[in-house]
N, C-alpha and C positions, 0 to 999 in steps of 0.2 A: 948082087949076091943074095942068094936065097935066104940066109939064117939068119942076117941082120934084122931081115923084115920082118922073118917070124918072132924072134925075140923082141922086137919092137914091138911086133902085137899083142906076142904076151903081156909086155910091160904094163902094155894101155889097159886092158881086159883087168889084168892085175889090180891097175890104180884105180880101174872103175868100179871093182868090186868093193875092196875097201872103202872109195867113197857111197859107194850103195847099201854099205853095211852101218857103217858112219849115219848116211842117211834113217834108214831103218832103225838106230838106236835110239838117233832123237827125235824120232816122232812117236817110237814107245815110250821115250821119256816123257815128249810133251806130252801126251796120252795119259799118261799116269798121273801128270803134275796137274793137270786140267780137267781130271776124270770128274772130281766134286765139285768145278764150276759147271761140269754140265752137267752134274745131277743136281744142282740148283737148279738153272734154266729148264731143266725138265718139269723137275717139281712146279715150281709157277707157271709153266703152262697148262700142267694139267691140272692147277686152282682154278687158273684162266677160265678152262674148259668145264670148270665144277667139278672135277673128278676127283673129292678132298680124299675120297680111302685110300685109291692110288696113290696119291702123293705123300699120303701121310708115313709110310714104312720108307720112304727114301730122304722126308727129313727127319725119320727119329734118327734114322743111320749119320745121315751127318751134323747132326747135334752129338751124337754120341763119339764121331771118331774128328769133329771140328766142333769142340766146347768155344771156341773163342767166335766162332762165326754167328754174331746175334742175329745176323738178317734170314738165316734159317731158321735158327731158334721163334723167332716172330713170326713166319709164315707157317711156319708148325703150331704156335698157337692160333693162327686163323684159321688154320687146317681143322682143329681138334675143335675151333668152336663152331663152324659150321656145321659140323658131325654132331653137336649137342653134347662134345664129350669137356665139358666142363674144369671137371676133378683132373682129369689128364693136362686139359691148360693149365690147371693151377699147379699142379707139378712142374712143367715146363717155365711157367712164370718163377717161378723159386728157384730155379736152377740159374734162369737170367739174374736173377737177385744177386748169385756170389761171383756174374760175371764185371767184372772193373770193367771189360771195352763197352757197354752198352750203357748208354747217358741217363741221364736221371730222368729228365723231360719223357723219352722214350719209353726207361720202365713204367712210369709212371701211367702212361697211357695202354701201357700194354695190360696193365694191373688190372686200370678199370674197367676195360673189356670185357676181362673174364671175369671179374665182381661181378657185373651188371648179367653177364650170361646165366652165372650162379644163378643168381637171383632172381631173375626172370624164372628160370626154369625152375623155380621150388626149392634150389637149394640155398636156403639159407645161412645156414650153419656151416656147409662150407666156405661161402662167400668172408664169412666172419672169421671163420679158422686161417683162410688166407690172407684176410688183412693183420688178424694176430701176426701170423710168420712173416709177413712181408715186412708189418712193423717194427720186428722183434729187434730187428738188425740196424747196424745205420744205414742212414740212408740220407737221402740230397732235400732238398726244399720243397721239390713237386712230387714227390712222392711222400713225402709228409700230409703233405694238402691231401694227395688224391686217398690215402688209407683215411683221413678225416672225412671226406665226403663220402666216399664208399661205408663205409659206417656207418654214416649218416643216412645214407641212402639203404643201408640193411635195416637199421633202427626204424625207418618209416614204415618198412613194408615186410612188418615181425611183430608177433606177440611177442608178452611177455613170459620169460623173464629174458629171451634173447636180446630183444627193443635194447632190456637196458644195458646188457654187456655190451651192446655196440656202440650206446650213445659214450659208456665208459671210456671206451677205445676210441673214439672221435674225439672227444677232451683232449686224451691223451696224447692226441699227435696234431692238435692245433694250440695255436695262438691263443693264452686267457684273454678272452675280449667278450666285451658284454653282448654280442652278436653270438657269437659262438654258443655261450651260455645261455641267452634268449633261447636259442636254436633248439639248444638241449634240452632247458625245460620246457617248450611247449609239446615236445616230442613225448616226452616223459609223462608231463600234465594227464594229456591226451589221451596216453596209455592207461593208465592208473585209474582213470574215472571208466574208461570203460572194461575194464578188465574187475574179476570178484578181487571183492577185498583182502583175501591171502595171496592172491596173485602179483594185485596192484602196489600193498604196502612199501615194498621194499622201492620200485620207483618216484614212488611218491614221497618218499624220506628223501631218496635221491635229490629228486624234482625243490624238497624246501632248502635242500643244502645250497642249490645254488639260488634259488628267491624265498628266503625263509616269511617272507610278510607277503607273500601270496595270498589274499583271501580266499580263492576256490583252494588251493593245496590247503590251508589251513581248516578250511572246513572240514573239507573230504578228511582228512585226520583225525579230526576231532569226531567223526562220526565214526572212523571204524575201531578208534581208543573207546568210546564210548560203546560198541558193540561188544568189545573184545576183554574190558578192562573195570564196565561202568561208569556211571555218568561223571564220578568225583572226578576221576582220571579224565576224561577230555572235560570238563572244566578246568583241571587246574591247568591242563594244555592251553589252553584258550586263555587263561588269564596269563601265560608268561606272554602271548603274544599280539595281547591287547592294547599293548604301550604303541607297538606303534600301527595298529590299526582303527584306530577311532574312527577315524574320518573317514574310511576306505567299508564301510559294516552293509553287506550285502543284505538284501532278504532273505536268501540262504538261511546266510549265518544268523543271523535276528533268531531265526525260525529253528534252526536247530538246537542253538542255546538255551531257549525257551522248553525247547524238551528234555533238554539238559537236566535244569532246574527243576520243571515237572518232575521227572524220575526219582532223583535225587531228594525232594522232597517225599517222595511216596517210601525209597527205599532206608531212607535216614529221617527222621520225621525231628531229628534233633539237629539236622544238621545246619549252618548259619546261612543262610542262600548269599546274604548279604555282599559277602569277600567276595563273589561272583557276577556282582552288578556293574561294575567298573565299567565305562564306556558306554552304556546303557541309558536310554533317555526316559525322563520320569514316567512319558506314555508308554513306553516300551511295559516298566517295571510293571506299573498300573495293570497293565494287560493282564503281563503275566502273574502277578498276585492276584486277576480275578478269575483268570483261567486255573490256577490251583485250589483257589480259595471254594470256588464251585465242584472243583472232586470231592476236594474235604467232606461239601456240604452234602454229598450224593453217598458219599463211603463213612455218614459219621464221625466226621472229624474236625478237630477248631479249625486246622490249617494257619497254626502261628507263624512256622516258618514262612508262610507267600505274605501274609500282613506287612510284617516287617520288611519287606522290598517295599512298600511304599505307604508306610502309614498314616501320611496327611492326603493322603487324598480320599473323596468324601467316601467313592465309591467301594474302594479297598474297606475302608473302616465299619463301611453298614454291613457288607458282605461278612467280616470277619465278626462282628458284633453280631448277626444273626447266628454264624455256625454255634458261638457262643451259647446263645442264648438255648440251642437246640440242645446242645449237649447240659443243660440245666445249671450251668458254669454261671449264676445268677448275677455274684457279682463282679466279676471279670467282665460279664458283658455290659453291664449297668458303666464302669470305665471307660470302656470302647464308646460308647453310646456318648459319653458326656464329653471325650477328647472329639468326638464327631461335632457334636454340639459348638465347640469351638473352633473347629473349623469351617464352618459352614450350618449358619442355627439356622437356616432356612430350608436345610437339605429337606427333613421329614417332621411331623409332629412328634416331636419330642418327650412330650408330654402322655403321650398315648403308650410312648414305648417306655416309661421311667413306670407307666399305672400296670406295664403288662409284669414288669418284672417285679413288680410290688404285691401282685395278684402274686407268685411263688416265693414271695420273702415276708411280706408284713400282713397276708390273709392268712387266718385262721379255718383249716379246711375240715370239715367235722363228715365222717359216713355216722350218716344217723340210723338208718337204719338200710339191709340188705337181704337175698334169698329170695322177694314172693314178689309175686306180677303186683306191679305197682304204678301207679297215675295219678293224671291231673294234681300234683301237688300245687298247695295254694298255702302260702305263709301269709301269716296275717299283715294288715299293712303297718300297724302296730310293731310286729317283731314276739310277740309273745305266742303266737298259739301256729303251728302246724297242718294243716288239713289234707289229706289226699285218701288215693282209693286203693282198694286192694280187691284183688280180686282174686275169688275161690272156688273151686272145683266142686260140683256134687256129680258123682262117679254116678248112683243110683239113677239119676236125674239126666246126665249129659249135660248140664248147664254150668254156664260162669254166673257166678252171683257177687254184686260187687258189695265192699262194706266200705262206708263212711270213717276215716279215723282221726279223733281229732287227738292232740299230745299242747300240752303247757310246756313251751320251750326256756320258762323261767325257773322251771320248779325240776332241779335232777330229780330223776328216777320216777319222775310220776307216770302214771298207769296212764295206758290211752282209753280215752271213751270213746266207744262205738254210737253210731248215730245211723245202723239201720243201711238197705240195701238204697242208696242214693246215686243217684245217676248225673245229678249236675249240682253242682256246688259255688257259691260266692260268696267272698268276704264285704263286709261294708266298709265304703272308704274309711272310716275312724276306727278297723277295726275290731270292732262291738261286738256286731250281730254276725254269724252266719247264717246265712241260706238257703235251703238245700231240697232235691225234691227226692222223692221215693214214687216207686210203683205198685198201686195196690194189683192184688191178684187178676181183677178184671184189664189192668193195662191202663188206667183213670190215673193223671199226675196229681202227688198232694204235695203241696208247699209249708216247709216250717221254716220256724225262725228261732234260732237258739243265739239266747245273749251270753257271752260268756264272760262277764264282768258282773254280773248277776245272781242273784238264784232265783230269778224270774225264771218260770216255766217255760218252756219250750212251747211258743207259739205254734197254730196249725190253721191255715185258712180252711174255711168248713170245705167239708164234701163235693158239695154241688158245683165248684171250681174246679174242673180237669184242668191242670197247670202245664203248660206246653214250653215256656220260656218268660225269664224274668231275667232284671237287670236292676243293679243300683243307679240313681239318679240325687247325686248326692246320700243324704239319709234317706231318704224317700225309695222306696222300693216300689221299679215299674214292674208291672206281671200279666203277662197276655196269657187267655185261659179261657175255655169253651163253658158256656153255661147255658142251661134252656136252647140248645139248637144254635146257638150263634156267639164270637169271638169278641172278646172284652177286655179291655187293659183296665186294670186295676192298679191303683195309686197309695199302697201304703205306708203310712208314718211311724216310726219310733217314737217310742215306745211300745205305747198301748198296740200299733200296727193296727188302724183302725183304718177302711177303706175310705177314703179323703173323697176320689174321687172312681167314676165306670164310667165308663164310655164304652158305646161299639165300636168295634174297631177289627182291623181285617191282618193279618198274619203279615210278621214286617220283623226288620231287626231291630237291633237296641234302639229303644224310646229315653230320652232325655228330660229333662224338667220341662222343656217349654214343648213336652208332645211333638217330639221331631224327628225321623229318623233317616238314615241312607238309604240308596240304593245305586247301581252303577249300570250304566246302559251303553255297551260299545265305549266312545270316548267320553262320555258325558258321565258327570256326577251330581245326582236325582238327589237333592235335598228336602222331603216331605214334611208339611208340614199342618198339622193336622186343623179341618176346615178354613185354610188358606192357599194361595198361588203357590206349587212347588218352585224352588230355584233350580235351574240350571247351569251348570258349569264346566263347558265343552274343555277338554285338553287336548293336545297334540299326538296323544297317541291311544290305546285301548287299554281301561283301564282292568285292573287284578283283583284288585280284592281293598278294602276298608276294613280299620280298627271297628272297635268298641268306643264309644263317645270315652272323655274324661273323666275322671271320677269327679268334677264338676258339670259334666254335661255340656261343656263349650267347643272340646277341641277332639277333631277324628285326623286319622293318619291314611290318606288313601296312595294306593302304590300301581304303578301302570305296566305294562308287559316288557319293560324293557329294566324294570327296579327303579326308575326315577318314583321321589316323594313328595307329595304336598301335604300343607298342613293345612284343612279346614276347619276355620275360626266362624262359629257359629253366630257369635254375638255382633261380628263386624260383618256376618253376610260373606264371607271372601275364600280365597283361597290362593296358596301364596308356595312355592316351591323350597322343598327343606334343602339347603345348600351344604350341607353336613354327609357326605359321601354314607353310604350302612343302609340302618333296617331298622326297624322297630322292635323293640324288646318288649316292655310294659309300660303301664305309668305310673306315674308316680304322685307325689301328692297334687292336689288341685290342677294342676296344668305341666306340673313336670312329664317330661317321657326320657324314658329310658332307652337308652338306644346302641347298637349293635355296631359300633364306628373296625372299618376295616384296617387292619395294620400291613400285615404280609400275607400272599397266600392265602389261608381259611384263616388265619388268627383274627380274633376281634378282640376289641377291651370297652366295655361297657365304659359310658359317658350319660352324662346326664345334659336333657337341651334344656333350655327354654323356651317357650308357647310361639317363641319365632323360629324353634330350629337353630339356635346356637348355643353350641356348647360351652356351660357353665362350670362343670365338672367332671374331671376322671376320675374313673370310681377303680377301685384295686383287683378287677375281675377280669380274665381272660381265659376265652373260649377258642378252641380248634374246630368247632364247627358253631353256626348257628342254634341256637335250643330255642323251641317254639313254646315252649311247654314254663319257660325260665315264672319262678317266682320273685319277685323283692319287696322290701318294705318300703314303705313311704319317702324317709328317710335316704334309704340306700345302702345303711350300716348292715345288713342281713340279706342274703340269698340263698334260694332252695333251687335244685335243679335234677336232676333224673340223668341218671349217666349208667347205663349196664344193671338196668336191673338194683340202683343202686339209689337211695336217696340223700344227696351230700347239702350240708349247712356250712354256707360260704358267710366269714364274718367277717368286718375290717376293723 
């Protein structure tokens, strides 16, 4: 039958449809249920494929509508870093931070990524702003560590002042262990020394918090306290932290403490250096008290404070004892001198330097007289009578005409006598007589002799004697002079000054009792001797110039180009080298000389030798340069000298 079938077919049609409906729902279901696993799988191929922009809007969408699926969230961050977009990982990294499904280990790793991306790529300050947040929160063990190295790793490759917020935040999220903080402050260290000192300080405090006995951090502090503050201030920095760096004292630090002290000395001249020596080795101190002590002496100053860093040693002492002496501080330095003295009596002639401060405490310094062109002063050897020249203008004329003056140094207020326009003048060794020659109109030399213990008349050798040079020889007055066409030495005696003896005789220097006189040739010294063999007397090197015989006629002083001295001793034939360091002043009675002994610099202080060159006596006289011109008496109790236009009587 026909309708059975058909309705059977219906049936079938029926039940197929439904099941093809049935069908059809669940594969829109699964469809739907599956749709975000295949926009995963999509997404990662087209990372695969390099295509990160592609992929990147279909895993912000399913980060966005699947917060709990971290393995998008994570290829979205490698999506966003191969793009260079940074700032965008570290958003997406923070977001995984408040997911619970994603492990620790994992964030951890995901962190550092994008740290290091930051970072690389310039941005710093991000990289740091993300370990902040990342840190802010809790968080597991490896994500501890990793904000600590990431920090660590911002900190190396950062100025400051970021370096040190991050080394901050690296502390912060590790273990206190001496590695860690090693870590930190070389980090720190490093920074701060090359970074300006407003930049550096603040890691640098850092840097001692965690190794406060650092000697470069301590320096480096102490020098920008000392920039910032003055030297007292990184001193007294330096002595809290001297306890425990003795043993540890850089050259650095040596070096800059010593400027410390220098400043500090300039800028406080009262202040005790002393409290500041602590740890400091006697050569150290030594140094630096001669390194101050010489500003002193350069800027006019004692420089007590640098003494007192090390007053027994020899050098400090002499140093400090000259500034002394310069600033006229006579007898504070005469103390210095004498504590030297016991310390070391070998250091210097001692003696030399007790005559020179003696010369401005226990000499009597007379301006005798001042105002006019003044010369050749000659005190008598005696001490009683004055002699020198003066010289005067005639305006009509254009000439200098010089005058003779003699003054009684015994008698206040006596008048001077003139004794005429004289050109060369000498006292006789006792004193007695002077000498003296004038020029008559035609330019013919006349010779007198005025005794000034006397009222004997004023001698005059006659006319017919043109006088050219004369010399004492004892009392005996030698005098070379033209007469009749040809040259004469002439032999006068005191009183009467009767000619003893003439002889011809040919133009020479000073003539002696036994008719003998110098001369110098290259290195040789030419001892003439009149109708006999001259001596010769070859030296090591070319000689300068020779004295005046003795006022005994025994003993000359010759000096060679380099200032070495010998003494020729006429009567023993010889010549013997003066071992007495100076110069020659004058002489003194019969074979004394007077002599010019070097102290410091130009300072000299007169000594007296004897006929061998060894010094007998200190005399209380000291000069700042040489005076060629020096007067003294026999004796030594009286000096005349020439200083500015100035005629001064030195008495002891």
């Amino acid at each position: 039958m026909p309708q059975p079938q058909l309705k059977n077919l219906l049936n079938k049609k029926y039940k197929q449809a439904i099941f093809g409906g049935l069908v059809v729902v669940l594969v829109i279901v699964l469809l739907v249920v599956s749709f975000p696993w295949l926009q995963l799988k999509f997404a990662e191929q087209l990372i695969e494929a390099g295509k990160y922009p592609q992929a990147e809007p279909i895993l912000v969408s399913l980060t966005a509508n699947k917060p709990h699926w971290t393995d998008a969230a994570y290829k979205l961050v490698i999506c966003q870093l191969y793009q260079g977009k940074g700032r965008e990982a570290a958003q997406t990294v923070l977001s995984l931070k408040n997911n619970e499904e994603i492990g620790d280990l994992e964030l951890a790793i995901i962190f550092m990524d994008v740290a290091k991306h930051l970072l690389s790529s310039g941005n710093a300050e991000a990289a740091l702003e993300l370990a902040k947040r990342v840190g802010g929160q809790d968080q597991g063990k490896m994500l501890k560590v990793a904000v600590s190295e990431a920090s660590f790793l911002i900190a190396k490759y950062s100025e400051l002042p970021l370096a040190l917020e991050a080394v901050d935040l690296a502390l912060a999220h590790c273990e206190d262990s001496w590695q860690m903080n090693r870590k930190a402050f070389n980090l720190l260290l490093s920074k701060a020394l090359e970074a300006p000192p407003d930049i550096g300080e603040p890691a640098l405090d850092r840097a001692l918090e965690l190794y406060p006995n650092n000697i470069i951090a301590v320096t480096r502090k102490a020098r920008i306290l000392g920039d910032k503050k003055g030297p007292q201030a990184a001193l007294e920095f330096l002595l809290e932290k001297e306890a425990d760096l003795e043993d540890n004292l850089t050259p650095e630090y040596i070096a800059i403490k010593r400027t410390f002290l220098l400043r500090l000395a300039v800028e406080d001249p009262t202040a005790d250096l002393t409290q500041y020596a602590k740890g400091m080795s006697p050569e150290m101190l030594a140094e630096i008290a001669l390194q101050g002590l010489n500003y002193s002496w350069l800027h006019t100053m004692s420089g007590r404070q640098y003494y007192h860093l090390a007053p027994d040693d020899p050098q400090v002492a002499y140093r400090y004892g000259r500034n002394l002496f310069q600033l006229h501080l006579w007898d504070s330095s005469r103390d210095i001198f004498k504590h030297l003295e016991k310390i070391d009596p070998k250091y210097m002639d001692f003696k030399a330097v007790y005559a020179a401060l003696d010369s401005h405490t226990r000499t009597n310094r007379q301006e005798f007289a001042s105002g006019d062109a003044y010369d050749a002063i000659q005190i008598s050897p005696d001490g009683r009578w004055l002699a020198w020249i003066q010289w005067r203008e005639i305006p009509q004329e254009e000439i200098l005409v010089s005058r003779l003056t003699l003054t009684d140094l015994t008698t206040p207020d006596s008048l001077p006598i003139s004794l005429g326009n004289a050109i060369l003048f000498l006292w006789s060794p006792n004193g007695k007589h002077l000498a003296y020659q004038t020029l008559t109109p035609t330019g013919s030399g006349n010779l007198h002799i005025m005794s000034v213990d006397t009222e004997q008349p004023r001698f005059t050798l006659p006319p017919e004697y043109d006088v050219f040079d004369f010399n004492w020889a004892g009392n005996n007055l030698m005098v070379q002079a033209q007469t009749e066409g040809q040259t004469v030495l002439l032999t006068l005696n005191a009183p009467a000054w009767t000619i003893l003896d003439e002889r011809v005789w040919e133009l020479d220097s000073n003539v002696n009792h036994d008719y003998s006189w110098l001369s110098i040739k290259g290195n040789s010294l030419l001892v003439h001797r009149d109708k006999r063999k001259t001596r010769t007397f070859d030296l090591d090197n070319s000689l300068m110039s020779f004295t005046t015989w003795s006022p005994n006629g025994n003993l000359a002083i010759v000096t060679d180009v380099n200032g070495n001295n010998w003494i020729y001793n006429h009567s023993r034939g010889r010549i013997t080298p003066v071992e007495t360091p100076g110069s020659f002043a004058a002489w003194g009675k019969d074979e004394d000389i007077f002599w010019f002994l070097p102290l410091w610099d130009n300072l000299h202080v007169l000594v007296q030798l004897n006929s061998q060159g060894r010094i007998k006596k200190y005399l209380p006289y000291s000069f700042d340069a040489i005076y060629y011109d020096i007067s003294i008496t026999a004796d030594g109790n009286t000096l005349a000298v020439m200083e500015d236009n100035k005629i001064l009587i030195l008495k002891r």
